[in-house]
The first five atom37 places (N, CA, C, CB, O) and aatype in JSON, in Angstrom:
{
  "aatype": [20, 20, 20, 20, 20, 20, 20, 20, 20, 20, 20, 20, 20, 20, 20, 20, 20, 20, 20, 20, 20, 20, 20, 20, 20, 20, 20, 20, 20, 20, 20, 20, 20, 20, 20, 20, 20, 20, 20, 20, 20, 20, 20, 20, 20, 20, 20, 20, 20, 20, 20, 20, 20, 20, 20, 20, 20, 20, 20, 20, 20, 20, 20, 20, 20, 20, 20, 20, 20, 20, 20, 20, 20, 20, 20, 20, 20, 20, 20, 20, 20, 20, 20, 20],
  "atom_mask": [
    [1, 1, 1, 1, 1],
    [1, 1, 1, 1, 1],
    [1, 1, 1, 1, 1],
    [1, 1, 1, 1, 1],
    [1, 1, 1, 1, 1],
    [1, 1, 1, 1, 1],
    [1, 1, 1, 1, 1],
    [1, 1, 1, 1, 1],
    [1, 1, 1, 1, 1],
    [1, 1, 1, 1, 1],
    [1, 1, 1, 1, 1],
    [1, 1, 1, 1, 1],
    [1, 1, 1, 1, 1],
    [1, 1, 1, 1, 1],
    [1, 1, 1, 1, 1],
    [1, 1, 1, 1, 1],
    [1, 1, 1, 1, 1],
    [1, 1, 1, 1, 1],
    [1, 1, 1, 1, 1],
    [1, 1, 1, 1, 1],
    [1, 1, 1, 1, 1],
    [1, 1, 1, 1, 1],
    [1, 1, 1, 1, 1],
    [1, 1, 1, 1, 1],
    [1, 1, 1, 1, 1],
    [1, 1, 1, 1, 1],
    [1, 1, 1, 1, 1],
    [1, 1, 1, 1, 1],
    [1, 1, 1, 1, 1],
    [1, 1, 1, 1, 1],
    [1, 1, 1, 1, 1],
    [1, 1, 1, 1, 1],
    [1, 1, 1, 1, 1],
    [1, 1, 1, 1, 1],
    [1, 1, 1, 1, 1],
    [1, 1, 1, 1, 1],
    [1, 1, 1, 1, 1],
    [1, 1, 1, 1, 1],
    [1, 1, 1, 1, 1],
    [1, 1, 1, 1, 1],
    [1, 1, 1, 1, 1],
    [1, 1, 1, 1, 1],
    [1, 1, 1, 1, 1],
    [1, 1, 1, 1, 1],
    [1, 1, 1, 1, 1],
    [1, 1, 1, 1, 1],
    [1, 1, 1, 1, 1],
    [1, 1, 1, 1, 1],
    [1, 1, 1, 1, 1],
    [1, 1, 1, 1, 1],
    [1, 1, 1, 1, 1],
    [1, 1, 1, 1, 1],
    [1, 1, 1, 1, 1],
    [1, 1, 1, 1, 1],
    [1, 1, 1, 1, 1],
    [1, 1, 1, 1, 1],
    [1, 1, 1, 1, 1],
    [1, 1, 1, 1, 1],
    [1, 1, 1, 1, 1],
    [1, 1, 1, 1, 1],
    [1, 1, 1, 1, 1],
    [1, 1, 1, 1, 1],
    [1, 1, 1, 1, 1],
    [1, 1, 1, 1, 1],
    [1, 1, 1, 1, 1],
    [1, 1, 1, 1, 1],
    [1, 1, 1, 1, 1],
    [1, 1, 1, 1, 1],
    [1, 1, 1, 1, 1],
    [1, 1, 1, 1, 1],
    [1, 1, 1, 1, 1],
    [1, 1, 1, 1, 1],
    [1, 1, 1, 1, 1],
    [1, 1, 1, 1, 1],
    [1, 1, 1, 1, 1],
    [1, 1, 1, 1, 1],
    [1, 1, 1, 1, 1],
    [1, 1, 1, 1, 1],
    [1, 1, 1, 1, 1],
    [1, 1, 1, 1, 1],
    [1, 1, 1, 1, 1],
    [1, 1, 1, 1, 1],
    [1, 1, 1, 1, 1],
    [1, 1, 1, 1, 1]
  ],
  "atom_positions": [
    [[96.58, 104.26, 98.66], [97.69, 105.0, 99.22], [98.01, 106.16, 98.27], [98.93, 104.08, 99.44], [98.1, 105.96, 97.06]],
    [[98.2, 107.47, 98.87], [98.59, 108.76, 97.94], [100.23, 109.63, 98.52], [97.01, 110.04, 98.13], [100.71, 109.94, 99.61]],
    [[100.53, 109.72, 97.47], [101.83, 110.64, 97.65], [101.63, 111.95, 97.64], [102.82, 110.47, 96.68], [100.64, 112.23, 96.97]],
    [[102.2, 112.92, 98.14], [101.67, 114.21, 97.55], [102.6, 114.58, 96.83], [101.28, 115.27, 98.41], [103.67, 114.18, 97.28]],
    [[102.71, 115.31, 95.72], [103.57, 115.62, 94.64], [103.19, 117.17, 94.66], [103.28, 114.74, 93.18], [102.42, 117.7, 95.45]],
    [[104.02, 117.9, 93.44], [103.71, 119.01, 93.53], [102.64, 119.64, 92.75], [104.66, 119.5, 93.43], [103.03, 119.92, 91.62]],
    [[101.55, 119.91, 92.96], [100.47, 120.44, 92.19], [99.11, 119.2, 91.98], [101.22, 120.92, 90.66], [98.19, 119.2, 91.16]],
    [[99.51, 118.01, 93.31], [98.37, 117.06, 93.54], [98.87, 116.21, 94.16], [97.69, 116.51, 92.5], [99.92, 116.42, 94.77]],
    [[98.33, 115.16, 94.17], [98.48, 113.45, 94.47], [98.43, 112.51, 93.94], [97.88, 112.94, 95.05], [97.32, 112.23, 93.48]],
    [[99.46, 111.62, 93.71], [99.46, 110.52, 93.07], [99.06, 109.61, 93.45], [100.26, 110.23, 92.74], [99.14, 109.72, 94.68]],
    [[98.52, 108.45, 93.15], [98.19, 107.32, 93.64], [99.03, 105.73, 93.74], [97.15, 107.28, 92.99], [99.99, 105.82, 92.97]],
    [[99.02, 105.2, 93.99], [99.8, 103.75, 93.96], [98.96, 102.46, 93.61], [100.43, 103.45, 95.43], [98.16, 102.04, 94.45]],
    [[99.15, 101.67, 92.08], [100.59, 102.0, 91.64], [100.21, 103.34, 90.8], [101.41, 100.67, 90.65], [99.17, 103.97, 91.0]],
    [[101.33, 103.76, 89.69], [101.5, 105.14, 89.06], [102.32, 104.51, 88.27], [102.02, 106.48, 89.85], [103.0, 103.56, 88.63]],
    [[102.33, 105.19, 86.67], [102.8, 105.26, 86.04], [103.78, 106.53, 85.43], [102.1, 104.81, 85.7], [103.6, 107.63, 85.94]],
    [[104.59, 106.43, 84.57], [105.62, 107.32, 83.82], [104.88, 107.71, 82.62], [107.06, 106.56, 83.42], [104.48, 106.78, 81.92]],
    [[104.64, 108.84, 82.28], [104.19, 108.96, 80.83], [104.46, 108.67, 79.72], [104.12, 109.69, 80.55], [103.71, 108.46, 78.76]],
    [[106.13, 108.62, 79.85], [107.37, 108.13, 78.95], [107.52, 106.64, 78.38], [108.61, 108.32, 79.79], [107.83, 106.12, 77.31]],
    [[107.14, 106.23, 79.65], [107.16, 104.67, 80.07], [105.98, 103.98, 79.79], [107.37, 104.44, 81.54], [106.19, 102.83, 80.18]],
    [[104.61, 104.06, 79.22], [103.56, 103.81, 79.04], [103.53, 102.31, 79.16], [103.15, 104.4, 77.97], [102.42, 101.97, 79.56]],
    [[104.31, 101.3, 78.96], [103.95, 99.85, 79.23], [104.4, 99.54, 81.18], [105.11, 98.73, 77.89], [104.31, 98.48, 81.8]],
    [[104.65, 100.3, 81.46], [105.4, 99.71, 82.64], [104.19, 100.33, 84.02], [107.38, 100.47, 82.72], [103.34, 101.12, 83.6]],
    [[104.15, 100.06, 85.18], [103.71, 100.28, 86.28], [104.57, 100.17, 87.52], [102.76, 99.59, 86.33], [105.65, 99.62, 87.73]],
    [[103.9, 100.75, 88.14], [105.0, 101.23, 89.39], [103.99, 101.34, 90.75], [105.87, 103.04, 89.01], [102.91, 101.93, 90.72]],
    [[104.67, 100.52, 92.2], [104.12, 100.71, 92.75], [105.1, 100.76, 94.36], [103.11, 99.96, 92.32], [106.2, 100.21, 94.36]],
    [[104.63, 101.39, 95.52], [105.36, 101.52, 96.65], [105.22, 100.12, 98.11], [104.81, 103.05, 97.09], [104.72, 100.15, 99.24]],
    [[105.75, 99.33, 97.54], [105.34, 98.19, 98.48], [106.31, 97.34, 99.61], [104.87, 97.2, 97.56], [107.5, 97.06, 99.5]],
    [[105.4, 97.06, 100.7], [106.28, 96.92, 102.0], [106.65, 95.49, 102.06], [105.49, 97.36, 103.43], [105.72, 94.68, 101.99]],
    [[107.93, 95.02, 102.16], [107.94, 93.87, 102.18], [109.57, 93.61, 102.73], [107.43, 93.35, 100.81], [110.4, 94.51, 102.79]],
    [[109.76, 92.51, 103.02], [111.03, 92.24, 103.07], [111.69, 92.86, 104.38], [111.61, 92.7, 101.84], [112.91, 92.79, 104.44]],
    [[110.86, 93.56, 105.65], [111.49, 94.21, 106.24], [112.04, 95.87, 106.11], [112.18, 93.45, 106.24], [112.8, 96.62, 106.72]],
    [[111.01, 95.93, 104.73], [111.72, 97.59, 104.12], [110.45, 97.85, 103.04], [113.76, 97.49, 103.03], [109.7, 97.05, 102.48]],
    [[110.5, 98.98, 103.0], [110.11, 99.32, 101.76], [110.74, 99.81, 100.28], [109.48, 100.04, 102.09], [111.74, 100.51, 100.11]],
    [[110.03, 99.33, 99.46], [110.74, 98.96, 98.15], [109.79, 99.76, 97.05], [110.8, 97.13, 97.87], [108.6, 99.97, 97.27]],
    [[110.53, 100.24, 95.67], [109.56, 100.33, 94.29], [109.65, 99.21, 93.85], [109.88, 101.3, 93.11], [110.45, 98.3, 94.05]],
    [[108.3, 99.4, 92.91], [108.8, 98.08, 92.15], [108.02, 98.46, 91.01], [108.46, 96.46, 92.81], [106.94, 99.04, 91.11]],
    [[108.69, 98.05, 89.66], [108.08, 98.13, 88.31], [107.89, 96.99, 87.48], [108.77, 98.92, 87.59], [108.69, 96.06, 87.34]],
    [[106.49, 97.13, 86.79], [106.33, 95.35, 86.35], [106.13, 96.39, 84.81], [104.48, 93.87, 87.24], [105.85, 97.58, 84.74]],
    [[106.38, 95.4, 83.71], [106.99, 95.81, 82.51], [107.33, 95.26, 81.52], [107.78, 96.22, 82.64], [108.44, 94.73, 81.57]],
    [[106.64, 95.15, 80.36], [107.93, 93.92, 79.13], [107.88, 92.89, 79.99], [110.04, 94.39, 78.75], [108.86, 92.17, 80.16]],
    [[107.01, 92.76, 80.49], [107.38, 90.93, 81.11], [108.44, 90.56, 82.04], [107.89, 89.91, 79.9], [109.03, 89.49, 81.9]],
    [[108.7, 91.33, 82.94], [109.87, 92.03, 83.91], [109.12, 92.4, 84.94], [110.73, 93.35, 83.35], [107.99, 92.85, 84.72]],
    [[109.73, 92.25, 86.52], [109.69, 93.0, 87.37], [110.69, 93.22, 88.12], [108.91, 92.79, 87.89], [111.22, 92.28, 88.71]],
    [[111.26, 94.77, 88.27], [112.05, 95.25, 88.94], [111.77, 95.5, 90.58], [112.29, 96.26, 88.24], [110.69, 95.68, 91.14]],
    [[112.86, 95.47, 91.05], [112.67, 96.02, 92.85], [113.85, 96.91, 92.98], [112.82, 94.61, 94.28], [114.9, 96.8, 92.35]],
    [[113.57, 97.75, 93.82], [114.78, 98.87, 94.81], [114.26, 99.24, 95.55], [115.47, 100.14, 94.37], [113.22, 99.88, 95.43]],
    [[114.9, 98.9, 96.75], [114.7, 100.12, 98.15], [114.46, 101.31, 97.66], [116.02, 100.41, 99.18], [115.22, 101.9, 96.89]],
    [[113.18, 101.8, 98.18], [113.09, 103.31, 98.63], [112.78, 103.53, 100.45], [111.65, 104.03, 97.63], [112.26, 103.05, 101.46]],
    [[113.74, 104.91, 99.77], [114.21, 105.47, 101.27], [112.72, 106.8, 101.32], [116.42, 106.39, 101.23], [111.91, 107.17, 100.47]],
    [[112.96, 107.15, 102.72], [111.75, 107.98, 103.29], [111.93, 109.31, 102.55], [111.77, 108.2, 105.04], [110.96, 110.04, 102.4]],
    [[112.8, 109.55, 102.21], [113.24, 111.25, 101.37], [112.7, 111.3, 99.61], [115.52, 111.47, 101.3], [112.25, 112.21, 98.93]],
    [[113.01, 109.86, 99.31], [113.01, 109.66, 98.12], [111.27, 109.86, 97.25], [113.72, 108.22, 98.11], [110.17, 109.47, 97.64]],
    [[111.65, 110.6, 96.01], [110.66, 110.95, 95.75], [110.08, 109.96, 94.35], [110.85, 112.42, 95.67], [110.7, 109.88, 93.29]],
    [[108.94, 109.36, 94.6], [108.22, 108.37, 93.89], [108.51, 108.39, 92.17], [106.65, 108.64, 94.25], [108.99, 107.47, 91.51]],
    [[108.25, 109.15, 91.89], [108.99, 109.27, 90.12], [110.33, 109.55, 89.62], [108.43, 110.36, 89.35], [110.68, 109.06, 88.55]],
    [[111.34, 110.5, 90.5], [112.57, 110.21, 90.75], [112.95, 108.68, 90.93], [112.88, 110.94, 91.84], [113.79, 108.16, 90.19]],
    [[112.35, 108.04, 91.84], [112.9, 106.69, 92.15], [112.66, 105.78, 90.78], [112.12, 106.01, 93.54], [113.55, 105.19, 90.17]],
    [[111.29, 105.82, 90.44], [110.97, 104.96, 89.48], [111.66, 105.24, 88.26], [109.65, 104.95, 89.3], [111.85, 104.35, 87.43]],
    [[112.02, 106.33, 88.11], [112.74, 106.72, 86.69], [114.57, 106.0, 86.64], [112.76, 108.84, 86.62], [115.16, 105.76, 85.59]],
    [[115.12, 105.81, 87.99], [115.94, 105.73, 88.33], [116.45, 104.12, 88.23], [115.8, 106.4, 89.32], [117.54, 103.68, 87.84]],
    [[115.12, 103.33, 88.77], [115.17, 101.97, 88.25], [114.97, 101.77, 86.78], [114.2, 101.2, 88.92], [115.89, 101.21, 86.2]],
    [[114.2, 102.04, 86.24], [114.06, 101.67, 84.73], [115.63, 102.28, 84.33], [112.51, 102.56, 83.79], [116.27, 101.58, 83.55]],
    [[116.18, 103.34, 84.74], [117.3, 103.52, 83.69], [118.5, 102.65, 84.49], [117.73, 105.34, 83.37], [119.36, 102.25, 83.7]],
    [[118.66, 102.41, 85.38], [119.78, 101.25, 85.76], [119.29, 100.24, 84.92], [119.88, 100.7, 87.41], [120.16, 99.8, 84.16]],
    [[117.96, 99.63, 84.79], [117.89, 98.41, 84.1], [118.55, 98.35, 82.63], [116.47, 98.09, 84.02], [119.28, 97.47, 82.17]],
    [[118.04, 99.64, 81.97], [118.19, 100.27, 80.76], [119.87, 100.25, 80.31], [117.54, 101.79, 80.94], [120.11, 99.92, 79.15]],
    [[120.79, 100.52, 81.03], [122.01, 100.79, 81.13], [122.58, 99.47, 81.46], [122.28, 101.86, 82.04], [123.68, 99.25, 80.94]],
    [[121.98, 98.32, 82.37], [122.51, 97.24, 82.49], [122.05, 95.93, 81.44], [122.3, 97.04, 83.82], [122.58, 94.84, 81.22]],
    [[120.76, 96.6, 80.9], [120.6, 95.71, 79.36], [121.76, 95.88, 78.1], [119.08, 96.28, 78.58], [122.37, 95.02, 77.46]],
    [[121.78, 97.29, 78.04], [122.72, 98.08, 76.87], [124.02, 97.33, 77.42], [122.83, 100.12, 76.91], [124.36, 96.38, 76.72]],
    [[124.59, 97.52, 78.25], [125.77, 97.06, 78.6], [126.05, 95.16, 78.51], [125.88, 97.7, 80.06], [127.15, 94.68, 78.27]],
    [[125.28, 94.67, 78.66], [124.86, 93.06, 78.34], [125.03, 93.16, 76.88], [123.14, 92.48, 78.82], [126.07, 92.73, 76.38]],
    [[124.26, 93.6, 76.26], [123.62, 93.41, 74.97], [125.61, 93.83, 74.2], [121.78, 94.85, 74.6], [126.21, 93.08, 73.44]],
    [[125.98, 94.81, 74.57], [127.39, 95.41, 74.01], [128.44, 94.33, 73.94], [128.01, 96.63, 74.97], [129.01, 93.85, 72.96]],
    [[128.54, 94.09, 75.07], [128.9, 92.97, 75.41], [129.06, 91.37, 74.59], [128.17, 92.99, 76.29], [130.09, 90.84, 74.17]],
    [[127.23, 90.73, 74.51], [127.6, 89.75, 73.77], [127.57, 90.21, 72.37], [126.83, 88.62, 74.03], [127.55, 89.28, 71.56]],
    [[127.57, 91.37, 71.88], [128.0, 92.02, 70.22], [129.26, 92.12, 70.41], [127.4, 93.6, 69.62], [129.77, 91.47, 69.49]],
    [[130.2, 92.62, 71.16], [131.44, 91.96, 71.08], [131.79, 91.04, 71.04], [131.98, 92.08, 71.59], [132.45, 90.94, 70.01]],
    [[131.78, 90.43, 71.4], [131.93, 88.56, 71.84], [131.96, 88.33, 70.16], [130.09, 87.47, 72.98], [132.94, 88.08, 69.45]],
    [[130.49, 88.52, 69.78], [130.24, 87.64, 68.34], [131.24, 88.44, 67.52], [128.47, 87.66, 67.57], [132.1, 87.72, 67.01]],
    [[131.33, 89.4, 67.32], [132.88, 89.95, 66.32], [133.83, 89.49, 66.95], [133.32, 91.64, 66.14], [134.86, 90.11, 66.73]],
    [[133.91, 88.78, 67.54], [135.64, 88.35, 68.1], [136.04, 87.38, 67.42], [135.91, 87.81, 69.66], [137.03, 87.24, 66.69]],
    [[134.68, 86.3, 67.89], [134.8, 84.84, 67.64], [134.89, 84.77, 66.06], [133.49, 83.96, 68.28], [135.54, 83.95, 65.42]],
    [[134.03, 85.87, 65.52], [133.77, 85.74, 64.12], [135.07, 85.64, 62.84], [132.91, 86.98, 63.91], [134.76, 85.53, 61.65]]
  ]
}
């Protein structure tokens, strides 16, 4: 399966350059279609919509994950200075 991007085609899955451990791919399931990134021993999912553009999307999941680790992680580092 190929996307067309600007100045070629990507293929599925695809990777981030940034992102070098992770993979990414466009897969139908569930009644919808979804990204999904496998990673660090992780796999992510999100709906993608028909507008949405394949590395936009994927960049978009890794940083919600990214932002909802940091925010966990803040979290139980507060905790332990509290109790402490």
């Amino acid at each position: 399966m190929f996307y067309e991007r600007h100045g070629g085609y990507i293929s599925n899955p695809f990777s981030l350059y940034w992102k070098k451990n992770w993979t990414f791919q466009i897969v139908h399931m569930e009644g919808g279609i979804h990204i999904e990134g496998q990673g660090l021993g992780i796999s992510l999912r999100a709906p993608f919509l028909p507008n949405d553009n394949p590395m936009i999307a994927a960049d978009s999941l890794i940083l919600r994950e990214e932002k909802n680790r940091k925010s966990l992680y803040n979290s139980w580092k507060l905790k332990q200075v509290i109790t402490n």
